[in-house]
N, C-alpha and C positions, 0 to 999 in steps of 0.2 A: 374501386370497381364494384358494382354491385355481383347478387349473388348470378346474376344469367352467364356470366363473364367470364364463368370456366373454361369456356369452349375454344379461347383466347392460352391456351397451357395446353394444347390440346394435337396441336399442328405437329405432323412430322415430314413438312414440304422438305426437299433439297434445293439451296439457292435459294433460301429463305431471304438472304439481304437484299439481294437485288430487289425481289419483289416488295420487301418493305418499301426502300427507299421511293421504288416508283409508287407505291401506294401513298407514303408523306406526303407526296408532291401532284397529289392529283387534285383538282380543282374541286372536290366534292365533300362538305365539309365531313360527313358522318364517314365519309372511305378515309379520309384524311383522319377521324377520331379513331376508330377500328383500326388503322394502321400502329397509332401510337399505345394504345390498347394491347397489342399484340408484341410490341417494342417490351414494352413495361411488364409484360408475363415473362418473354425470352428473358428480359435483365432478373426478373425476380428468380429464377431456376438457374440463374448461374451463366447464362449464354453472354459470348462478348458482341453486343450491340453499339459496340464506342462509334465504331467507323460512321454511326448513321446521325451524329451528335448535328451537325447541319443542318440536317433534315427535318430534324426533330425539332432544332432551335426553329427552323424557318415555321413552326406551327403556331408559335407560342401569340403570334399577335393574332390571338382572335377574342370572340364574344362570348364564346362558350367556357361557363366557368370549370367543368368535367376536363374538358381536353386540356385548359390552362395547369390544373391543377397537376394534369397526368405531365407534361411536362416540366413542371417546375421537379417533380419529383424524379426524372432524368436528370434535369442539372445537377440534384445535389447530388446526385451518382458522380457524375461523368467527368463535374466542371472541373476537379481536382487534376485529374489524368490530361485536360485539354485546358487549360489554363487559358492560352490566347484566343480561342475559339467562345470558349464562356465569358470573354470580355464582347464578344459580339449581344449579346442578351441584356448587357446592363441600359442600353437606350428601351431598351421595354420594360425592364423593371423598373428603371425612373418615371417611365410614364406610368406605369400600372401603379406605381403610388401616389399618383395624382387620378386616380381613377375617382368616379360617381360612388360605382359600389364598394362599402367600405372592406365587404370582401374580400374582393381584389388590393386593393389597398395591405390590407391586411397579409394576406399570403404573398406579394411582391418583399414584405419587409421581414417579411419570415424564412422566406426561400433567401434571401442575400444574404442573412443571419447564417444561414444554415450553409450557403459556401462557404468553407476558407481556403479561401482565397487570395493572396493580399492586394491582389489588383483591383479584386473586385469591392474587398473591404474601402480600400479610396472613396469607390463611388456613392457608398452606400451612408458615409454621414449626414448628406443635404436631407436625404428622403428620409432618416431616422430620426432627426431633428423635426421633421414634419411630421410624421405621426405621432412621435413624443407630446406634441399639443395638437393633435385631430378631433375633432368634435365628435367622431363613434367614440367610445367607449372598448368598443371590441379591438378598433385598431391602437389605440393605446395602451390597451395591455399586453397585444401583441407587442410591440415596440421595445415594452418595458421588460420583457424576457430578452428580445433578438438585445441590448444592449450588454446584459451579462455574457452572452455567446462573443459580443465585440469582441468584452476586455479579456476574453478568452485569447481575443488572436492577438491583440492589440491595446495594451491597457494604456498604454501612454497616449495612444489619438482617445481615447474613450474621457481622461482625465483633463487633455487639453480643449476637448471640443464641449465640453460642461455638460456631459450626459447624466454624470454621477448626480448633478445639480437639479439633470431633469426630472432623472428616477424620485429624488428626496422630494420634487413638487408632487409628484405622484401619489404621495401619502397623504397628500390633502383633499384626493382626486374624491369626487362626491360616489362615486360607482365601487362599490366592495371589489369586486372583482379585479378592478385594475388598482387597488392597494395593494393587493393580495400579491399580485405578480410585482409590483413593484418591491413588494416586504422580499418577496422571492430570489428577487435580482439581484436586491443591494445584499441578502443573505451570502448567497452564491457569491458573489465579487467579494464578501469583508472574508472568506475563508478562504480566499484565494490571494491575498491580501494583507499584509500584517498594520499597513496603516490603519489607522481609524477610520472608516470608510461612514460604516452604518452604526451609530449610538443611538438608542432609543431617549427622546428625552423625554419629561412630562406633559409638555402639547402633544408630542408624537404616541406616546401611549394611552392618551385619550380618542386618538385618532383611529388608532388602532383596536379598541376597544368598542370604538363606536362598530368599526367596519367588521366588527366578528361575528355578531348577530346577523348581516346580511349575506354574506359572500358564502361561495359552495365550499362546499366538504375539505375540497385539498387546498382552498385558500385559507379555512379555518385551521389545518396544519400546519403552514406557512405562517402566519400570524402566532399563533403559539409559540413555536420551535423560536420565531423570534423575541416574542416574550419573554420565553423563559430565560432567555439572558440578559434580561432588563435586572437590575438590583435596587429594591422600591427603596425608598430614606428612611423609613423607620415602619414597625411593627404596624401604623395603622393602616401608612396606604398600600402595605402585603398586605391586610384585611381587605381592603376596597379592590384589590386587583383581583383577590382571590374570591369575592362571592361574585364579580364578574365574568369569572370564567368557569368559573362552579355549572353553571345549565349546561357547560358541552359537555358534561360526563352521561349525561342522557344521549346521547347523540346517537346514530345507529351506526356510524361509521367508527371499526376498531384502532383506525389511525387517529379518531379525533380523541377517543376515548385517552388512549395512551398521552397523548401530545399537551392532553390537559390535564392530567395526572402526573405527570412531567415538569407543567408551569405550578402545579398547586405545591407539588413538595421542594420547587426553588423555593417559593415566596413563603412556607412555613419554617421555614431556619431564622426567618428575621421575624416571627409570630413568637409575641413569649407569653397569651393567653394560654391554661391550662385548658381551658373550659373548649376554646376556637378550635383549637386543634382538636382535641377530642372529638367534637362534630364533624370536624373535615374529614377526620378518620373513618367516620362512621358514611359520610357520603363517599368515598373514594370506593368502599368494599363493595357493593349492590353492581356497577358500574364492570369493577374486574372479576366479579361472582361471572355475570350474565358472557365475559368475552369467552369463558367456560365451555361454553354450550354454539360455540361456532365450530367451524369444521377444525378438522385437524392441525393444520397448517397455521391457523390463526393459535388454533389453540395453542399450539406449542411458542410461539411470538408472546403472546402474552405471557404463557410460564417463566420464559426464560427472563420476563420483563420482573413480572409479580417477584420471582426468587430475588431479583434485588431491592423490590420495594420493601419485602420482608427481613432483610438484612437490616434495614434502615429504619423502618415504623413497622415492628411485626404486630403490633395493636389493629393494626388497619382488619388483617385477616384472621385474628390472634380465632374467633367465634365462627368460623368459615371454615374451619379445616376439613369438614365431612367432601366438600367439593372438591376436594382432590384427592378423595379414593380413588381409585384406580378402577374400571370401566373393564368388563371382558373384552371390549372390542374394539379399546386405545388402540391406537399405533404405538411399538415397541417404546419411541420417543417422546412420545409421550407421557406414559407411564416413567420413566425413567424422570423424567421433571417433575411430575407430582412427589416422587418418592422423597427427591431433593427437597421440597418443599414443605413435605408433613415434618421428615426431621426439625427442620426451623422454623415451624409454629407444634411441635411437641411440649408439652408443659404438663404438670404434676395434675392436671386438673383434666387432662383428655386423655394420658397416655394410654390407659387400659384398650380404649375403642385402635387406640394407632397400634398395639399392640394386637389386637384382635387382624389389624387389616395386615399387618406386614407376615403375621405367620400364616396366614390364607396365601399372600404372595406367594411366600417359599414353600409351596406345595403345586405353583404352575408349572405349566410347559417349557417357557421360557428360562433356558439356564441363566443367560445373562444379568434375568428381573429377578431370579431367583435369587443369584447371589449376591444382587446388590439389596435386594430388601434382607437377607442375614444382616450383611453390614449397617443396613437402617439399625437394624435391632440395635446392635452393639456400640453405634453411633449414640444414637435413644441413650443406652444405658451410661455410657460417657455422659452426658449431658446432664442428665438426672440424676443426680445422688441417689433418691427418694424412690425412684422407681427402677433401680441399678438388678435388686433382686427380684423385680417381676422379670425383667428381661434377660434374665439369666437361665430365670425359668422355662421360659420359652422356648430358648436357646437350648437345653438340654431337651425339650420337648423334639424339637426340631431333630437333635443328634438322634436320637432315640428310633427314626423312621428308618436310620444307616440308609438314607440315598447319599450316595459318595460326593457331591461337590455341594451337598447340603453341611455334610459335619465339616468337611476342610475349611469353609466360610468359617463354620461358628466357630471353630478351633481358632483360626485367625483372629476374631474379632474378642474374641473370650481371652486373649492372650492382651489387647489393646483393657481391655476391662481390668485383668489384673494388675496392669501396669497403672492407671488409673485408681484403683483402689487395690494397695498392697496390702496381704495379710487378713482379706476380709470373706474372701470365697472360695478362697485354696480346696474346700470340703470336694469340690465340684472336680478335681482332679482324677479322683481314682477312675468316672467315669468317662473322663476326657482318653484318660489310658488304653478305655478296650477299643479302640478303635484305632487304634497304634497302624496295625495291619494295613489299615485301608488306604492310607495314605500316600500319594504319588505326585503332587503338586510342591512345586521347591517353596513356596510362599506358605501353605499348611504344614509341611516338615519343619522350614523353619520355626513357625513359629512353637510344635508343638516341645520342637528339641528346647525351645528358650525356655519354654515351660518347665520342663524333664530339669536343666540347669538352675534355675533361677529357687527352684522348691526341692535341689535333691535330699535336703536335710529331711524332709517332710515322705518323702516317698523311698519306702524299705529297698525296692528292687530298680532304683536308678541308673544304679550303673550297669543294669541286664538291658533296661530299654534303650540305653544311649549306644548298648554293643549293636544291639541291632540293628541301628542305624550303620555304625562302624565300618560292618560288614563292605556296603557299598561306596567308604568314602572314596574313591579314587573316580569315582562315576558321578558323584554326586552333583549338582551347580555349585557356582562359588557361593549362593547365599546360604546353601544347606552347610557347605565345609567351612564359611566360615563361623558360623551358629556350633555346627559339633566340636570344632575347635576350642571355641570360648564356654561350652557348656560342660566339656569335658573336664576345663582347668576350674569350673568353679567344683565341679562333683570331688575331685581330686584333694581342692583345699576344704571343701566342707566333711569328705569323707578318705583324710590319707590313709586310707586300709590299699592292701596289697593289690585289689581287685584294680579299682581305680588308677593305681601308679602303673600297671601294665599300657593301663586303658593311655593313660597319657604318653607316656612312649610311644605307644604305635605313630597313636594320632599327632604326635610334634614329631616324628620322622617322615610321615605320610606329606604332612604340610610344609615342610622344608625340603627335602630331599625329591619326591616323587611329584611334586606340584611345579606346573609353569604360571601359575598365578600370583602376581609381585605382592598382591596386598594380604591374600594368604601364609605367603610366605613370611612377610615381614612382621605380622601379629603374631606369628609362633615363634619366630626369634626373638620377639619382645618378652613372649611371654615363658619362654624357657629360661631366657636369662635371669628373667624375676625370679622365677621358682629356684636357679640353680644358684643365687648367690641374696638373696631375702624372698624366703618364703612370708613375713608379714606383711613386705610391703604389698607384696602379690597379690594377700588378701585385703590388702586398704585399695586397691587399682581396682581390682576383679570384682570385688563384692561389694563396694561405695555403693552409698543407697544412690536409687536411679530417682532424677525427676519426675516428677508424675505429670503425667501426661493431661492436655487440655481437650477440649470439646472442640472439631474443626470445623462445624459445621457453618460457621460464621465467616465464611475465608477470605474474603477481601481484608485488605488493610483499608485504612477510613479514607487517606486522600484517592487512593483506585476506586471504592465506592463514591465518592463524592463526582470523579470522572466519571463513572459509567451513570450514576441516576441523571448527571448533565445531558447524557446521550442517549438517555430512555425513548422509546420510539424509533432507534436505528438501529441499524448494523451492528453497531457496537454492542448496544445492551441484548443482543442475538450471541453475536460470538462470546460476550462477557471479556471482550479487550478495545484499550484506548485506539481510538478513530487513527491514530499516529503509526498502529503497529500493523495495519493491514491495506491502510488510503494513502497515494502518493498526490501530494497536494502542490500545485506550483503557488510562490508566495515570492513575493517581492520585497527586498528590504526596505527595511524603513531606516532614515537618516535622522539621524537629530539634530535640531540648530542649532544649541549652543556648540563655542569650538574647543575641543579637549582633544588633548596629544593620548599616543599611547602610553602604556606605561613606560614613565621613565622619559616620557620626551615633553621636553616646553620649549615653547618659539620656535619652532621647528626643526629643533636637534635635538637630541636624546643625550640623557647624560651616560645614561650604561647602556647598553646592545641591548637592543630585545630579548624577551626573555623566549628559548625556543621549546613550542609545549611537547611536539612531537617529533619522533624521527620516521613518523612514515605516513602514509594519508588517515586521516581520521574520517571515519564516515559519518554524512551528511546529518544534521537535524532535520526531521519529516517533513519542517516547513524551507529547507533551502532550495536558495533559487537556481540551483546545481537540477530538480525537478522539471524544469523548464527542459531540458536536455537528455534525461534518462529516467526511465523507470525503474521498477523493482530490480534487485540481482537478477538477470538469465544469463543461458551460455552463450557464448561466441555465435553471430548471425549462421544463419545454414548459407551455406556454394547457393547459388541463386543458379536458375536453370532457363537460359537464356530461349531454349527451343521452346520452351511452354508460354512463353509469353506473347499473347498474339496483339498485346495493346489493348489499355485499361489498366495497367500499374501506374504507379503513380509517375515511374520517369519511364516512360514508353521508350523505347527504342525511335527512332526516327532516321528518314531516309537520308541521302545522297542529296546536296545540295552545292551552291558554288564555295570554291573553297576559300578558307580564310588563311591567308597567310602567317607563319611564324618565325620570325626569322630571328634568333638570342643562340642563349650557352650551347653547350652540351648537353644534351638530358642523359639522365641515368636508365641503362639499360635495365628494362622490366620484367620483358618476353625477348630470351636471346633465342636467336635464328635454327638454334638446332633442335629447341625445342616448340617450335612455331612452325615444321617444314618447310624452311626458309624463308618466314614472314621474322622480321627481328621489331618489336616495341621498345620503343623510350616514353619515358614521359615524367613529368614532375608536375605538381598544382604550383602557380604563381602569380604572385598581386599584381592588376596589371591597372592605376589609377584607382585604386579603392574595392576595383572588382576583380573577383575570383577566377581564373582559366586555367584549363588542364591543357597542358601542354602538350602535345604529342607529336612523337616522329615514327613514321613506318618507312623499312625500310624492307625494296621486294627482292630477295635473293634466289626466288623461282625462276622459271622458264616461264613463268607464261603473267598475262597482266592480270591484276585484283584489281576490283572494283566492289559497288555496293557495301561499303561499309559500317555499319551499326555498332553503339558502344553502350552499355549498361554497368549502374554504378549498384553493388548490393547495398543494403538496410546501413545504414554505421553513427555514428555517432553524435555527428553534426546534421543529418540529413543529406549530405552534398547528392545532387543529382545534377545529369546535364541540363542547361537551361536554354537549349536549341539545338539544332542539330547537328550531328557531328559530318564536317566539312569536306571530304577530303574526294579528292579527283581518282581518276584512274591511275594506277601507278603499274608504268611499264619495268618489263624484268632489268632488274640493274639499277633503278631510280630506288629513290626514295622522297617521299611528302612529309611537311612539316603543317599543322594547323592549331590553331585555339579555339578550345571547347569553351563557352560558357559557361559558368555551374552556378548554382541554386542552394541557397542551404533549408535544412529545413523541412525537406520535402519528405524521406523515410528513415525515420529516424527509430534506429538499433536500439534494445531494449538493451537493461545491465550495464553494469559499470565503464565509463569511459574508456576506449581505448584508442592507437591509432591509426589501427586497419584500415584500410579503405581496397575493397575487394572487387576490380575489375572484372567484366565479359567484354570482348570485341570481335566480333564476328564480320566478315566478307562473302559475299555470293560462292568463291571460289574454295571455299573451306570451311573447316569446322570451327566451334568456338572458342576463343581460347581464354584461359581465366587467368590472372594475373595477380599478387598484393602488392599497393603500393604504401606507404606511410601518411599518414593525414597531416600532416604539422600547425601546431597554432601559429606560426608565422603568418603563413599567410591569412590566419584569418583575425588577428589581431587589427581591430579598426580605427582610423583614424580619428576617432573622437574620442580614443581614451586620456586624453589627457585630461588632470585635475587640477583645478589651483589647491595650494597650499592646502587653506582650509578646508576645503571637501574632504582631501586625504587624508586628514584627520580626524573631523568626523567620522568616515567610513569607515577608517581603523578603529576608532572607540565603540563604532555601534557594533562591531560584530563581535561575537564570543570569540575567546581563545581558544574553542575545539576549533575554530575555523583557519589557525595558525598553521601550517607545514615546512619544514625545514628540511634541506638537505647540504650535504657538502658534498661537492662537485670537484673532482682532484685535477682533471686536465685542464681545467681553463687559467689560462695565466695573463693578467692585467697588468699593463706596464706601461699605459697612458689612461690616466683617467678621463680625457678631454675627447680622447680618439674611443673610448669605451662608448662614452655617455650616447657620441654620435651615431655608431655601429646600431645602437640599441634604438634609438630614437628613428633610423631609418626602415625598422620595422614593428614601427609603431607601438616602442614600450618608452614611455616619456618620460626627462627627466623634470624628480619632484625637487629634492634638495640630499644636499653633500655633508658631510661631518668628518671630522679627522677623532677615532680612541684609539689612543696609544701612537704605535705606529702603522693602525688599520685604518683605512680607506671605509668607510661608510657610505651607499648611496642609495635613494629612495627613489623608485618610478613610480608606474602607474600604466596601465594596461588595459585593455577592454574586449572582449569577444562578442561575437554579435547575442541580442539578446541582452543588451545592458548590463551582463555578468563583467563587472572590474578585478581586477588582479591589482594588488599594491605589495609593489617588492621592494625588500630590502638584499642589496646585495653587501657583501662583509669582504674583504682580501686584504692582505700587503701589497704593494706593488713590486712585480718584477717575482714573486713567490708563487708556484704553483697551486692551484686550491682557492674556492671561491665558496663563501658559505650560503646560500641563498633561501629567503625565507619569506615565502608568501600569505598573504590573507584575501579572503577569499570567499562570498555567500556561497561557492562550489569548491569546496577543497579536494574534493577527489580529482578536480581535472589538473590537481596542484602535480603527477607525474606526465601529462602530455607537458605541462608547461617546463619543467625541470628538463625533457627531453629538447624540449623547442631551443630553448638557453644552451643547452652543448652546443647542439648544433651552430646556434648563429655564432659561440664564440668557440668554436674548435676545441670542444673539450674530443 
């Protein structure tokens, strides 16, 4: 909408649909735009506009590109909620990709992209295939994005209809821009993906090298990011890659800066020029100097980037360090990243100036800058032998001003100094001492008691400063009492005078007796016993020289470094953690050809039983196909609140229609009658030909007849929603109906770990709503094409890790026909693989499938005729390994 379009947010009519609707359907095209205008403000502010999805659709075949476009951007609202309705649209989107204007073209293949749908995805391969080779340009790179969005819904039509094939001709395409998106797409699908999808070869990165110099800004990111995980064959064509991608460090855009900064320090590991590198270095720094001098927000993106390039090639900025002094009118955050930074480019040869800037720090406003620049200092003086006593100095300059969380830092960090260098600045003690008083922090007590401990040989009046402390140990924190504990028993053994033996009495009675703290307690029973029955060994424990302590400013280990500079330019290199610990990625397994048994099994017996890894669910690796199903940890879905829903959720309520008949078992009572006001529910899910229905009986124990009734499924684990509407006639007092629901999976799918809730609402005209839990079971949703031949099962088994193994023993289930087992099992589509007789155990292999091409391969273990079943599956989802363990009781009566 342009800017006049306000006025469209603006309406506070009553009966506002009605008049829409009559406005969509007026003959007048600009009343007919203005109308849908108006649609698109109410949906943008939250208003439910579904009901007018008809209306809106009936617009869409027009000339005018404003109005097409304003409806397309309804569909991608709406179509989800109306699924059979948004199948009415697809004969205009197939025509509108056979449009003149490549435009329209373009946004027809973009908008079907943009539903998921899976009805709608059907329609939409003839017309993606056609733009995939369109003579625009713009519609082909369109194209070349909506295919990653496919394999999003659908990777298996995406792989069998040879789009993957199209996307890879795409990199040959003469137009940057649609490389770019193509580099994009095939990027997108290889991380969602564990096959080999996209390899860069050496035509392909000539290709791409050509197309870097033409194509915009975020295509030049796209090609890099791809790049940079190219691995050149040797040291010189990393040269030829790298002074071709060397000009975008000029760039004005800070993503291309980063993203080739990124590709230059892949391809310099395989550089074994002294001289190359040294220039690289020298060009990379001008580049991340200048991202300096952008606003905040960039600037701090690049700190958090630059702190790891510095970890890795501190040469680059080693001559640069003045640009990260710190600014009066930094954001907090970013000062705090400079501060990180100067520590690790500190060297014998600048520190006096970083010394000059960090004790100007610790005279700011800021407490927090304040005491992290102390710790700079003392960091600094850890690092540097050579300049240990200017920073020292400092550091006493610093105490010297008595601002209170000024000395407790430097006491802290002076205390990491001497542990660092032992026996070399003890001098500096007596005036560490006068400031005993002021201390009220458990982290600066500690440390000054280790101090008071650690030197009481050295200091006359030790065991007067350590009573002092004494006074409050029963108040104290544990880190303080357990520091006066141990500082106590060293004063004691360094000075057994009478003073000190009192001193330690108290304090191992305090610590044993009057304390609830176990680790407290347990170091003073340790350390009375030493004193009470070898006092030298006491002092071979107590007073063992300490290691000396390292520099930490370097903190990554090399392979986490080597992770994070791979993901320089994202997320990762922001948070400073692997993509794996914060991105839930869906990834598909990949099989391998050759055929290998598991361990221990050839020809398809096993000599010994599998070996079992765990006895309980092992959680997922980042890349399991178990992600297709569930998100991050969260808690149990919330009660869904049937009255606020007026339609526009993804499983709408829907009306009263003719009824479907159900005429089977018994269903299990869900909602009994006394707490329903004499409405009683049954119901159970059951397979009925491959498809899914919820079974339900109402039965009406009122006086009077129900009618109108509505059913809602909460968020859960599969998605299950109804996939039509719920059936059911009037039911006079005394009757009761039986009907089958359709259902849907897939549709709102519960965040957190698998479970088997499935959290009913079912509401009538005549009452209120009533909420219900029923059980989800993988029975029914175990599909008929799980079956495997031989070989596959064994491959399948070899390709997946042994985290993916789960095991349980099952004590009620008892097997006493193996013949009559296999069948039971095979009738709810867990199929038999093969049999083995160890010992006088029954062995038998299936094979399983849940929708979403997630397989289950089990091995079941028993005697016959013996109660107890050992069952152990493998699995790309092993956490769904306790629905399945649940699904097996049940089908065999444990």
């Amino acid at each position: 909408m342009s800017g006049h379009d306000s006025k469209y947010f603006s309406t506070t009519k009553k009966g506002e649909i009605p008049e829409l609707k009559e406005e969509l359907n007026s003959q007048y095209k600009d009343k007919r735009k203005d109308a849908v205008k108006k649609v698109i403000a109410a949906m943008t502010v939250g208003k439910d506009v579904s009901s007018l999805f008809t209306d809106v659709l009936n617009c869409m075949q027009t000339e005018i590109l404003e109005l097409k476009k304003l409806v397309y951007l309804y569909l991608i609202n709406y179509a989800k909620s109306q699924p059979d309705l948004a199948i009415l649209a697809v004969n205009t989107f197939v025509k509108d990709t056979q449009d003149p204007n490549p435009l329209i073209r373009a946004l027809a293949v973009r908008t079907m992209g943009c539903i998921r749908v899976d009805k709608i995805t059907e329609y939409l391969c003839d017309p993606l295939e056609r733009c995939l080779k369109d003579d625009d340009p713009y519609v082909r790179k369109t194209a070349a994005i909506c295919v990653a969005k496919l394999y999003d819904i659908n990777a298996e039509l995406v792989e069998d209809r040879g789009f993957l094939d199209g996307l890879k001709d795409l990199i040959s395409d003469n137009n940057p821009m649609v490389v770019a998106n193509a580099v994009a797409a095939l990027a997108e699908i290889q991380d969602n993906s564990s096959k080999p999808i996209f390899e860069i070869t050496s035509v392909t990165l000539t290709k791409l090298l050509t197309a870097l110099n033409e194509c915009t800004e975020w295509g030049q990111v796209f090609i890099l990011d791809a790049l940079s995980k190219y691995k050149a064959a040797d040291a010189r064509e990393a040269e030829n890659i790298v002074e071709r991608v060397t000009p975008r460090l000029q760039h004005a855009n800070s993503a291309v800066v980063l993203s080739a900064v990124k590709m230059i320090l892949q391809q310099m590991e395989l550089i074994t020029s002294p001289d190359v590198i040294r220039n690289l270095c020298k060009k990379m720094a001008p580049p991340l100097v200048t991202l300096l001098s952008a606003e905040p927000e960039i600037q701090y993106v690049a700190l958090r980037n630059i702190n790891l390039i510095v970890q890795r090639r501190p040469t680059i900025l080693a001559h640069e360090i003045k640009v990260f002094f710190c600014k009066y009118n930094d954001p907090i955050y970013v000062k705090m990243e400079k501060l990180e930074i100067m520590i690790k480019l500190a060297s014998d040869r600048n520190i006096d100036q970083v010394l000059l800037e960090f004790k100007e720090y610790a005279t700011e406003v800021d407490v927090d800058f304040v005491r992290k620049a102390v710790r700079a200092i003392g960091r600094c003086a850890i690092k540097l032998e050579r300049a240990a006593e200017r920073c020292i100095s400092v550091l006493l300059e610093l105490i010297k001003i008595k601002v209170n969380y000024v000395v407790q830092e430097a006491i802290i960090v002076i205390k990491d100094i001497f542990r660092r260098y032992p026996n070399t600045y003890e001098s500096i003690i007596a005036t560490l001492c006068e400031s005993l008083d002021t201390l009220d922090e458990p982290e600066a007590k500690a440390s000054m008691i280790w101090i008071i401990g650690e030197y009481a040989e050295r200091i006359d009046n030790a065991d007067e400063l350590l009573e002092s402390f004494l006074e409050s140990f029963p108040e104290e924190p544990a880190q303080v009492q357990l520091q006066l504990l141990t500082a106590t028993v060293k004063l004691f053994l360094k000075k057994p005078t009478e003073g000190p033996q009192q001193m330690i009495q108290v304090v191992l009675n305090n610590a044993t007796v009057e304390t609830d703290n176990p680790d407290l307690r347990d170091r003073a029973y340790i350390y009375w016993r030493l004193l009470s029955t070898d006092p030298e060994a006491a002092k071979d424990v107590v007073l063992a020289e300490k290691p000396v302590i390292s520099d930490d400013s370097n903190q990554y280990d090399s392979s986490l470094l080597d992770e994070l500079l791979a993901n320089v330019a994202t997320l990762s290199s922001v948070y400073h953690k692997p993509p794996e610990t914060f991105i839930t990625r869906v990834r598909t397994v990949q099989r391998t050809e050759e055929e290998e048994f598991p361990d221990g099994v050839e020809g398809g017996y096993p000599e010994t039983s599998s070996t079992l890894v765990s006895d309980g669910v092992a959680p997922p690796p980042p890349t399991s196909a178990a992600n297709q199903l569930t998100a991050a940890s969260a808690p149990v879905p919330d009660l869904l609140d049937l009255m606020g829903l007026d339609g526009g959720d993804d499983n709408a309520i829907v009306p009263v229609d003719q009824p479907a008949i159900d005429a089977g078992p018994p269903l299990p009572i869900l909602l009994p009658a006394a707490n329903g006001q004499g409405l009683e529910i049954s119901a159970q899910l059951v397979l009925r030909d491959g498809q899914i229905f919820y079974s339900l009986m109402f039965e009406n124990n009122t006086d009077i007849p129900l009618d109108g009734f509505m059913i809602q499924f909460n968020k859960n684990t599969f998605g299950l929603a109804a996939g039509g509407p719920l059936q059911v006639p009037q039911i006079q007092p005394g009757t009761s109906a039986r009907t089958l629901l359709p259902m849907v999976l897939f549709q709102n799918i519960a965040p957190g770990p698998p479970n088997s809730m499935l959290q009913v609402a079912v509401k009538n005209n005549q009452q209120p709503v009533w909420y219900f839990n029923d059980r989800l079971s993988l029975l029914v949703l175990f599909t008929e094409d799980g079956r495997m031949e031989r070989s596959t099962f064994l491959e399948t088994w070899k390709s997946l890790p042994d985290s993916n193994e789960v095991s349980k023993d099952i004590a009620g289930i008892v097997i006493n026909n193996v013949e009559a087992t296999i069948e039971q099992l095979g009738s709810s589509n867990m199929f038999f693989i093969a049999k083995r007789r160890n010992g006088n155990q029954e062995v038998l292999y299936l094979s399983a499938k849940i929708p979403k091409g997630i397989p289950f391969l089990i091995e079941l273990t028993a005697v016959i005729g013996v109660p107890g079943v050992k069952c152990a599956i493998k699995s790309p989802s092993p956490e769904m390994a306790p629905l399945f363990f649940e699904a097996l009781e049940t089908l065999l009566g444990a």
